[in-house]
C-alpha positions as CSV (number, residue, x, y, z in Angstrom):
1,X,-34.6,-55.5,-2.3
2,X,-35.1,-51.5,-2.1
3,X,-33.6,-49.3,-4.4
4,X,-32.1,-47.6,-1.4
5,X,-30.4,-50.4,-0.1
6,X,-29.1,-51.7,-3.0
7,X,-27.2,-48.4,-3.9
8,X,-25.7,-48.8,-0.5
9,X,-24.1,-52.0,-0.8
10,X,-23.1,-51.1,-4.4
11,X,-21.6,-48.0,-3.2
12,X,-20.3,-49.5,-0.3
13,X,-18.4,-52.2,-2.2
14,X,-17.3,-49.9,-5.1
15,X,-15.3,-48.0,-2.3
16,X,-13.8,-51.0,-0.6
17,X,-12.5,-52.6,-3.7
18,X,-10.6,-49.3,-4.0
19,X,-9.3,-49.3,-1.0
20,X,-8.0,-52.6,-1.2
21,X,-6.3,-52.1,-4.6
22,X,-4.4,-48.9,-3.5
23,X,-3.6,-51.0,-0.7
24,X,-1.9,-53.5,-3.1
25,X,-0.4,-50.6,-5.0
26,X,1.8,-49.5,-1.5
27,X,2.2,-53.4,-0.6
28,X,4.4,-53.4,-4.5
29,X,5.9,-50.1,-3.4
30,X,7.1,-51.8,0.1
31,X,8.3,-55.0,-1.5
32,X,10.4,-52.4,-4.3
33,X,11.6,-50.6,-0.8
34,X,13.1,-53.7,0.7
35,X,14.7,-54.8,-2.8
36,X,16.1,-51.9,-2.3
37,X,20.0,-52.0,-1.8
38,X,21.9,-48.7,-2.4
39,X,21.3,-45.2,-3.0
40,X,20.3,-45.2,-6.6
41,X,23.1,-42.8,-8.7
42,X,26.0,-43.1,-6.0
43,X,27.8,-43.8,-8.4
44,X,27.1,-40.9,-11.0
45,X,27.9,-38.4,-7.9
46,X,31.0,-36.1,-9.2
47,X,32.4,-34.0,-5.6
48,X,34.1,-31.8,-8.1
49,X,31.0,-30.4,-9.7
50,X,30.0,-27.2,-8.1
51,X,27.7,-24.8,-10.3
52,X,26.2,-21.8,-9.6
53,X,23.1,-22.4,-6.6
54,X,20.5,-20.5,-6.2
55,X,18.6,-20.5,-2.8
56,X,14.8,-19.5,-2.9
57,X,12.9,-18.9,0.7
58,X,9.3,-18.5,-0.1
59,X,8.0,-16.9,2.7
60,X,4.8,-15.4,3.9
61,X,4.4,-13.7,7.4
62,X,6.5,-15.6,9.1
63,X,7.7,-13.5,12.1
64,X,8.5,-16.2,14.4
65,X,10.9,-18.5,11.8
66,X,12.4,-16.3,9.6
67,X,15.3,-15.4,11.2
68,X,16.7,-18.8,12.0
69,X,15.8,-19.8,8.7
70,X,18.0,-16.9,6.9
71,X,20.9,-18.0,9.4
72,X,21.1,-21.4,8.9
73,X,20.6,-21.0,4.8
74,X,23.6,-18.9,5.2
75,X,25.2,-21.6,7.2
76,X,25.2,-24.2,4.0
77,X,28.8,-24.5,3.1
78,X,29.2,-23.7,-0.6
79,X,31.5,-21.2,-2.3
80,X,30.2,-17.3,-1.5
81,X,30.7,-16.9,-5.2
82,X,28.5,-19.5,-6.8
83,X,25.8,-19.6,-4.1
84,X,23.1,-17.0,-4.4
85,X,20.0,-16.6,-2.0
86,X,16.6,-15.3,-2.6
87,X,14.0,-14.3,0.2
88,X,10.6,-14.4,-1.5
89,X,8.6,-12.6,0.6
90,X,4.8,-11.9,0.3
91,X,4.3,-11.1,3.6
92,X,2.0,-8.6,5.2
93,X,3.4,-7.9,8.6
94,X,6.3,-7.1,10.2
95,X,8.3,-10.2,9.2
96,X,9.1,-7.6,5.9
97,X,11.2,-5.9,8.2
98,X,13.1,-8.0,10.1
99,X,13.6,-9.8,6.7
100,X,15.4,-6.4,4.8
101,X,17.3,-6.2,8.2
102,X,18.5,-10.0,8.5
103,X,19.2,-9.6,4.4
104,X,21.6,-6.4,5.2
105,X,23.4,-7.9,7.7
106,X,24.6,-11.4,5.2
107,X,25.3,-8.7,2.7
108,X,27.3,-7.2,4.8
109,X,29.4,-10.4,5.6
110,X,29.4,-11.0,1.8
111,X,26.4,-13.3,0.9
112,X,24.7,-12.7,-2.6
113,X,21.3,-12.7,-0.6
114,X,17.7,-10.8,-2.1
115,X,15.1,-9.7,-1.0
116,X,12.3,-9.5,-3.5
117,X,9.2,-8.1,-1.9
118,X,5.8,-8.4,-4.2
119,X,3.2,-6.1,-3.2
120,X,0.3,-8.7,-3.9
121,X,0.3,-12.4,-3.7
122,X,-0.6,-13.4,-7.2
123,X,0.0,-17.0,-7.7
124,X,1.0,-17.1,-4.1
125,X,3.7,-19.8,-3.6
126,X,4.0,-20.8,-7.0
127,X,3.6,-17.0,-8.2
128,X,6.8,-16.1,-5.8
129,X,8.9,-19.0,-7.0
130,X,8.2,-18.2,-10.5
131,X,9.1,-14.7,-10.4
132,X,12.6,-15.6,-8.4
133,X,12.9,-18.1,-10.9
134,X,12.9,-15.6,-14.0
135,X,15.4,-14.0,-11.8
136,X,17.9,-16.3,-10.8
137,X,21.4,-16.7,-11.6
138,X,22.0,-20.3,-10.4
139,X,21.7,-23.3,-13.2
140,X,20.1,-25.1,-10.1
141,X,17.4,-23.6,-7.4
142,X,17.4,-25.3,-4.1
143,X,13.8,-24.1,-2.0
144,X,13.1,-24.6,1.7
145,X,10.2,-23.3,3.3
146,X,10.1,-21.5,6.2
147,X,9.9,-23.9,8.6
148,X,12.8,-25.7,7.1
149,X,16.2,-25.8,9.1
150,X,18.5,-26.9,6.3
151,X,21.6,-29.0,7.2
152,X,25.3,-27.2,6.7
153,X,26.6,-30.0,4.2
154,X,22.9,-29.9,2.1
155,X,24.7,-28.7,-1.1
156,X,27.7,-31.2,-0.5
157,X,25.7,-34.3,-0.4
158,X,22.8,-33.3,-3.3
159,X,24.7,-30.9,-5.8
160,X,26.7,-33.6,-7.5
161,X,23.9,-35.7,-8.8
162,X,23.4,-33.2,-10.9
163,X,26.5,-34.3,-13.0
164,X,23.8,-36.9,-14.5
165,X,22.4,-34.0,-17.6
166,X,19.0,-36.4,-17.0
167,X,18.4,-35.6,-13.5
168,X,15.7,-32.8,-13.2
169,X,15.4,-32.8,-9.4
170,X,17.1,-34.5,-6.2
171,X,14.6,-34.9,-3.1
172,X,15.5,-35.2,0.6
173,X,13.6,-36.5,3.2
174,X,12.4,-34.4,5.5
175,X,13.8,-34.4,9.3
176,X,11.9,-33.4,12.7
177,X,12.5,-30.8,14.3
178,X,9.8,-31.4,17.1
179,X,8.0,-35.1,16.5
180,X,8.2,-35.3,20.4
181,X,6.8,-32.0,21.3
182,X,2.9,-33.9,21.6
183,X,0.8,-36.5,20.5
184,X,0.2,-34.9,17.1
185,X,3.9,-33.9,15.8
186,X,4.5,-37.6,17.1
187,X,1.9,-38.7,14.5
188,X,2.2,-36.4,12.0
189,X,6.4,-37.9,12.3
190,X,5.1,-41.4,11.7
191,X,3.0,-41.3,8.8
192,X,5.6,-38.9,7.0
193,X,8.5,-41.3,8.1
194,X,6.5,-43.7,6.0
195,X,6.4,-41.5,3.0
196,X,10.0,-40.5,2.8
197,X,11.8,-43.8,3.7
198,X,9.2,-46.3,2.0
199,X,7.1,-44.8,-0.4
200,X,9.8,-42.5,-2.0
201,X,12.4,-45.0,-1.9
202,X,10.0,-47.6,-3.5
203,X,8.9,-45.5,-6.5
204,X,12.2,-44.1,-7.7
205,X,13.9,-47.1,-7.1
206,X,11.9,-48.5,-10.1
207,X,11.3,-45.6,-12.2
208,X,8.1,-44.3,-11.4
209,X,7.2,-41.2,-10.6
210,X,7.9,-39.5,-7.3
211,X,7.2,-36.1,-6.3
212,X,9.1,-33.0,-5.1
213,X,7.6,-32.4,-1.9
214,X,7.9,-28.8,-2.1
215,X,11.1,-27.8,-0.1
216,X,13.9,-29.7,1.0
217,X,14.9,-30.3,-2.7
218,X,16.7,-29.0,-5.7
219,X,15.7,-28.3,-9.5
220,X,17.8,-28.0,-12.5
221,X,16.2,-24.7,-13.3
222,X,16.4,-26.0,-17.2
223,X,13.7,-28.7,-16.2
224,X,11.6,-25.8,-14.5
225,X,11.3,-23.8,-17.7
226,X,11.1,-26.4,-20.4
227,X,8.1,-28.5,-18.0
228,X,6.4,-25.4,-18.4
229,X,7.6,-23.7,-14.7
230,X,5.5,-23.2,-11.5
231,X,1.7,-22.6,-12.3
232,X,-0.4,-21.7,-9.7
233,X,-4.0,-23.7,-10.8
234,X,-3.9,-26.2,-8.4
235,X,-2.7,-25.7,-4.4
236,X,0.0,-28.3,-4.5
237,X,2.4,-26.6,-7.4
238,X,5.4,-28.9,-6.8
239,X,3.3,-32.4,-7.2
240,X,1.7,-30.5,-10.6
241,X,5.2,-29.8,-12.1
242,X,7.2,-32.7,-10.6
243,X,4.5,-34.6,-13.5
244,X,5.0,-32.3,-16.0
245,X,8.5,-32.6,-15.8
246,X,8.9,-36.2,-15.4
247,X,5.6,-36.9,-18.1
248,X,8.4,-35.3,-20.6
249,X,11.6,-37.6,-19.8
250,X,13.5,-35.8,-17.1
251,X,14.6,-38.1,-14.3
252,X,13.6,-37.7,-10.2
253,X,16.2,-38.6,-7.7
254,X,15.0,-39.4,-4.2
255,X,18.3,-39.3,-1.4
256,X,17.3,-41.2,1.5
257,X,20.7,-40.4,3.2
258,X,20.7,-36.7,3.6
259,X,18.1,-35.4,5.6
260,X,16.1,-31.5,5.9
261,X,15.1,-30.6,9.4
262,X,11.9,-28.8,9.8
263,X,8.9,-28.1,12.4
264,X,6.0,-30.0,12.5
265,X,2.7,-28.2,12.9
266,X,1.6,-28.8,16.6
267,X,-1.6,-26.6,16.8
268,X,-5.0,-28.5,15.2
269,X,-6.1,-26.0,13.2
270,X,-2.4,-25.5,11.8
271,X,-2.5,-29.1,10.8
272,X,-6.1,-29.2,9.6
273,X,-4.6,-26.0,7.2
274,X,-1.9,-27.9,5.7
275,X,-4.2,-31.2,5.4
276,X,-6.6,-29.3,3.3
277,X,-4.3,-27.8,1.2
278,X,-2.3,-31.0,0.5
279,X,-5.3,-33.4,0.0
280,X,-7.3,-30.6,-2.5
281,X,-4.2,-30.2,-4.3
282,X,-4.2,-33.9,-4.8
283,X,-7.5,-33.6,-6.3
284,X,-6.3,-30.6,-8.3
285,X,-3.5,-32.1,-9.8
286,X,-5.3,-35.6,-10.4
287,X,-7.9,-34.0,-12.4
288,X,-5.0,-31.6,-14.5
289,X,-2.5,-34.5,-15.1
290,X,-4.2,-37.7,-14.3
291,X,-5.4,-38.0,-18.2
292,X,-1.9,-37.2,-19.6
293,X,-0.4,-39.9,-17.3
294,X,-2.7,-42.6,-19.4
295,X,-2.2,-41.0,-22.4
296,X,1.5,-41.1,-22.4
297,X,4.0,-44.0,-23.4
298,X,5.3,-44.8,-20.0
299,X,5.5,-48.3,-19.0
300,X,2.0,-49.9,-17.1
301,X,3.5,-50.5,-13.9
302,X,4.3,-46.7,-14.5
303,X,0.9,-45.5,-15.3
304,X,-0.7,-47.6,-12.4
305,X,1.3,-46.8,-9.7
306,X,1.1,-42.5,-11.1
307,X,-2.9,-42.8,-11.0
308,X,-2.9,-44.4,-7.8
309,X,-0.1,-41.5,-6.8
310,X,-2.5,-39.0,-7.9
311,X,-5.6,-40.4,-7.0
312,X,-4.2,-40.9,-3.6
313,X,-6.3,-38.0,-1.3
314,X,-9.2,-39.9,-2.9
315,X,-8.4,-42.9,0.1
316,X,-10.4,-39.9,2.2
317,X,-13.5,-40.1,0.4
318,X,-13.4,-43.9,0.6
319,X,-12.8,-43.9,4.1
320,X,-15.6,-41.5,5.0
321,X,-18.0,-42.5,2.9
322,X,-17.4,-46.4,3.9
323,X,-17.3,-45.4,7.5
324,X,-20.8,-43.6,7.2
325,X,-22.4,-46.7,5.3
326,X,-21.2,-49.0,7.5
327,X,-24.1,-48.7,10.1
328,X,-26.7,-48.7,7.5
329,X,-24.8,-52.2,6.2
330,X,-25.1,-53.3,9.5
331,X,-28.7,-52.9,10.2
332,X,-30.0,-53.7,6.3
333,X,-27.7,-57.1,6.7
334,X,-29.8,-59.8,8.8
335,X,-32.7,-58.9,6.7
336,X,-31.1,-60.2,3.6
337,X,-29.5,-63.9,4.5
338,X,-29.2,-64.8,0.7
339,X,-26.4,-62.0,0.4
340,X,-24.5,-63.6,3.2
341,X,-21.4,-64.4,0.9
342,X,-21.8,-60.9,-0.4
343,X,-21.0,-59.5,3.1
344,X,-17.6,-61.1,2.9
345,X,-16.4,-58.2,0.9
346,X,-16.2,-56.5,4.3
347,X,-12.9,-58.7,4.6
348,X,-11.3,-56.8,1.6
349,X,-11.3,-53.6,4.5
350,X,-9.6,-56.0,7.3
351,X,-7.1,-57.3,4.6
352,X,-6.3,-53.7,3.6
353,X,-5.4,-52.7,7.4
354,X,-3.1,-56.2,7.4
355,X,-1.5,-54.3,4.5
356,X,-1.1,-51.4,5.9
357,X,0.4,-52.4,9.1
358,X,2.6,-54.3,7.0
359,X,3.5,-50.9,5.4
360,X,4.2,-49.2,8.7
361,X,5.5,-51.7,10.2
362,X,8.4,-51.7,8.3
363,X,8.4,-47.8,8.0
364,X,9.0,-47.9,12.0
365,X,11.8,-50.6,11.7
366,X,13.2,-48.9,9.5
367,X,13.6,-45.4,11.1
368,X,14.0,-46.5,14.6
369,X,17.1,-48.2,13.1
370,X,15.8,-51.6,14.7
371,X,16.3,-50.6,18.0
372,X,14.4,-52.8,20.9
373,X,12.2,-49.8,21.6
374,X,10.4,-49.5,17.8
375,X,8.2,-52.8,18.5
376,X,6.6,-50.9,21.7
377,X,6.1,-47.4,19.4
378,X,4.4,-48.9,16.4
379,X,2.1,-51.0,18.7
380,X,1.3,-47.5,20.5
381,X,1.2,-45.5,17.3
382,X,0.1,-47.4,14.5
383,X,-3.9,-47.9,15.8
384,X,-3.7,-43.9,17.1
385,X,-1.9,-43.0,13.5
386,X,-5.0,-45.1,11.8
387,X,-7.5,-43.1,14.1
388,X,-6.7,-39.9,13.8
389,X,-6.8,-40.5,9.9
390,X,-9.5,-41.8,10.1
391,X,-10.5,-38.8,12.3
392,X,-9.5,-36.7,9.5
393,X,-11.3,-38.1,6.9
394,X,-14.8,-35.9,6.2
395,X,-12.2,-32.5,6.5
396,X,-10.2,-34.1,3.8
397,X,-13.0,-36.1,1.7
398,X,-14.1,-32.7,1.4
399,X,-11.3,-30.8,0.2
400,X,-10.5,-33.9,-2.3
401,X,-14.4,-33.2,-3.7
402,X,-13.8,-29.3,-4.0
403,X,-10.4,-29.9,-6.1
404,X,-12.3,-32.3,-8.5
405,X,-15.3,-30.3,-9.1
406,X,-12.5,-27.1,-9.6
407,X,-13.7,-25.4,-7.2
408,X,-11.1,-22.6,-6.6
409,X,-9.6,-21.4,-3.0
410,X,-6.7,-19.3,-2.1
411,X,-3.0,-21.1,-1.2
412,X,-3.5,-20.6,3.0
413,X,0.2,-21.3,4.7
414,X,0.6,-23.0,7.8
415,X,1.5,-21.0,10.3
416,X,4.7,-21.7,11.9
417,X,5.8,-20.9,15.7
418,X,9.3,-21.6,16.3
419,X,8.2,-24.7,18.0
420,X,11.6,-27.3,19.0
421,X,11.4,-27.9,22.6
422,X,8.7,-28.5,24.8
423,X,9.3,-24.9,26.4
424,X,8.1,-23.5,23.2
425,X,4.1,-22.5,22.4
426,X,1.8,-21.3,19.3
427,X,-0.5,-20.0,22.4
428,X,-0.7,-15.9,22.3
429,X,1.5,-15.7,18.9
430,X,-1.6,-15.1,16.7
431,X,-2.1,-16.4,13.2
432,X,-4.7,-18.7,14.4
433,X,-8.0,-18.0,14.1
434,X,-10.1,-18.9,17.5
435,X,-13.6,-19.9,16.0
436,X,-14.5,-22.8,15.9
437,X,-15.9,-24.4,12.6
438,X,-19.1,-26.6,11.6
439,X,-16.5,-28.9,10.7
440,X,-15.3,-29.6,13.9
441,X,-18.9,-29.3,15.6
442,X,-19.9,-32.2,12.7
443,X,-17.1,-34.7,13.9
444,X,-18.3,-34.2,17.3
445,X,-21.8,-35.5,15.9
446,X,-19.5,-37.8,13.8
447,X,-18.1,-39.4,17.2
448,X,-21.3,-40.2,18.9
449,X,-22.7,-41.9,15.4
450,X,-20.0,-44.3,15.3
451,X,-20.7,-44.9,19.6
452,X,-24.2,-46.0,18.2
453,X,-22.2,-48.3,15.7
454,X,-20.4,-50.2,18.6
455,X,-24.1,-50.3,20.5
456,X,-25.5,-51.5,17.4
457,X,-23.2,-54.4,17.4
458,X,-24.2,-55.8,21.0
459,X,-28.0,-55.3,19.9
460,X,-27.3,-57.0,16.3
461,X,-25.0,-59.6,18.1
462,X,-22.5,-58.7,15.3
463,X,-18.9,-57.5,15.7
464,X,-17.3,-57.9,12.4
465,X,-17.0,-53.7,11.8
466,X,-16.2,-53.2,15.9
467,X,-12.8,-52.5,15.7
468,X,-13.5,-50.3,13.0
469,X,-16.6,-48.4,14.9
470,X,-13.7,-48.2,17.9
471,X,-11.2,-46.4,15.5
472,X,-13.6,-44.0,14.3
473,X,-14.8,-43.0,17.6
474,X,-11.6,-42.7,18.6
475,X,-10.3,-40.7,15.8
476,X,-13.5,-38.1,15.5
477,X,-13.8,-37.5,18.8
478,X,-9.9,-36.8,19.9
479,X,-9.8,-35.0,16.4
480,X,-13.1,-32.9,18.0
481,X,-11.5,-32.4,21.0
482,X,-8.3,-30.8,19.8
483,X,-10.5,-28.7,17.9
484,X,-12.2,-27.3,20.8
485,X,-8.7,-27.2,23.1
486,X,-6.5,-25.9,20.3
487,X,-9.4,-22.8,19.9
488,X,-9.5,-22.0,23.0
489,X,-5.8,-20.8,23.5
């Protein structure tokens, strides 16, 4: 057998098996989710404790959402006198000044509301939270981010967890604003639907660790200063401290019951922005913290579900690499019949989709509150959810490679647009750049490689990776397409 070959089916098998074990990983986490009772703490929640809050809106040119964002923060019902509000603002254009002007006008209705301008951008996110934090007179520091609509009663429903001295943070799920607005918010909805009602529900509920997910939460600002506070090495700053603070023994508590309303990026290039930055930050903050997570004396079921946590935007290296060796497979197999039981490791792939329909299966059950409709939605959404991913995956295997060779970028925002109903449009509001990148050119080459995958399988008279091939030409070329669309406008 050639050298060549060989390394592909060694390769090829390497990345399947870890597939399929991450894959058993969220299968544990699903089976913790529907053990799952009541909200964890409801107990320990006091009504009667009400310290001083601080709000913190990092924010960054954002013209379009600011204002409702400042209104309904000032909306959240909580005494005047222990509720203080911080605009972060690092922005460049005009949303400065309708910013000092929305700030004047709470003051003038009697909020304790800031704005604290920086002239540069050090740090970026995690640099602006940092410096409000030095700043802040609450014991505890709610953030939302600018695309967040928080809920009037936020405060009421999260603040008295906090009675528990252990509890470092409370998370909330996050809420759509516009999941019906097109076929990607509607996605984007149903694979974040799966993260906050399963997979955040299914690690806290046993202890592990969760993360804060960057807004929509609250921190006991004493677990922000003694884990070491925001650091702005790796482009996902909340999943890097949410392990420094729980890697030294302060407690996460995930609310499934109070919810955060925000917008959904519905421009391409918007979401292709955020899925960089979340997937390399992965990588980041797997190669800072993954080591200490071993290290430590947490339980085992602890440390395996936090690697597979941390090493989870490696799934988009898998997946691309996989789906590019897959042809090759197919062509090198009928010349080597003695590795015919070899080839069944292929099955490890088709198992790990059963599991993860399993997974999102329940996710949609779940958040369509078993209604008649949710069977119809997850049979619609589930194989275009799995195809777009998979569309996705050489824009994010790459990001995940840059973060673990430490390869540094700047922290790029997604751009919001005040997008809620389907009146509302990104098109002519700028902050979109109208190139078009190799990236998107390569999964347009991408798409037609995997249409020679489900030709090969007439000419080879084998159809074990078809439904696979169909995905992936699916998923590259509608991701392609958006590209081209979403540039044009």
């Amino acid at each position: 057998m050639m050298i060549l070959e060989i390394s592909v089916f060694v390769v090829y098998s390497l990345l399947l098996t870890f597939i399929f074990f991450y894959s058993l990983s969220q299968l544990d986490i699903l089976l913790n989710f529907k053990h799952f009772k009541k909200q964890k703490n409801k107990d320990q929640f006091k009504e009667d404790f009400k310290p001083k809050v601080t709000i913190q809106l990092p924010v960054f040119n954002e013209r379009y959402v600011i204002e409702r964002l400042i209104e309904t923060t000032c909306k959240i019902s909580y005494p005047k006198e222990l509720l203080e509000i911080q605009v972060l603002d690092d922005s460049t254009d005009e949303t400065k000044d309708l910013i000092a002007k929305m700030v004047q006008l709470k003051k003038n209705e009697g909020f304790d509301i800031k704005h604290i301008y920086r002239e540069n951008r050090i740090g970026f996110k995690a640099g602006a939270l940092k410096e409000g934090t030095l700043i802040a007179k609450g014991d505890f520091i709610a953030i939302f981010d600018a695309d967040f609509m928080p809920d009037e009663n936020f405060l009421k429903q999260t603040i008295g967890y906090f009675a528990n001295p252990k509890i470092g943070v409370v998370q909330t799920p996050w809420l759509h604003l516009n999941h019906n607005y097109n076929l990607l918010t509607s996605l984007q909805a149903f694979g974040l639907n799966a993260h906050f009602s399963i997979e955040q529900v299914g690690r806290n509920v046993k202890n592990h660790f969760i993360n804060f997910n960057g807004t929509g939460g609250i921190w006991r600002k004493e677990c922000i200063e003694t884990s070491g506070g925001w650091q702005s090495d790796t482009l996902t700053e909340d999943l890097d401290l949410s392990y420094r603070a729980q890697l030294i023994g302060w407690e996460f508590l995930f609310i499934n019951d109070v919810g955060s309303p925000a917008e959904l990026p519905a421009n391409m290039k918007a979401l292709r922005t955020q899925q960089f930055r979340w997937t390399k930050g992965a990588a980041e903050c797997a190669r800072k913290n993954l080591w200490k997570v071993i290290k430590s004396d947490k339980p085992v079921a602890t440390k395996l579900h936090a690697t597979f946590h941390l090493l989870n935007s490696f799934i988009f290296v898998c997946v691309a690499l996989t789906a590019i060796l897959s042809i090759p497979v197919m062509w090198f197999k009928p010349n080597w019949p003695e590795l015919k039981n070899f080839f069944y490791i292929g099955g490890l792939f088709i198992f790990s989709f059963v599991l993860l329909g399993f997974y999102y299966w329940n996710s949609s059950k779940y958040n369509q509150k078993y209604s008649p409709q949710h069977k119809t939605r997850f049979l619609l959404y589930f194989p275009m959810f799995l195809s777009f991913t998979m569309g996705l995956s050489l824009h994010n295997a790459i990001a995940v490679i840059e973060g673990y060779l430490g390869k540094k970028t700047p922290f790029i925002r997604t751009p919001k647009f005040n997008i809620i109903s389907k009146k509302d449009t990104w098109k002519g509001k700028g902050y979109l750049s109208k190139k078009i990148s190799i990236m998107s050119l390569l999964e347009g080459v991408f798409s037609i490689y995997f249409l020679v995958g489900l030709a090969l399988a007439f000419y080879l008279n084998d159809f074990g990776l078809f439904p696979v091939h169909l995905l992936l030409f699916f998923g590259f070329g509608a991701i392609f397409v958006y590209s081209l669309s979403h540039s044009s406008n």
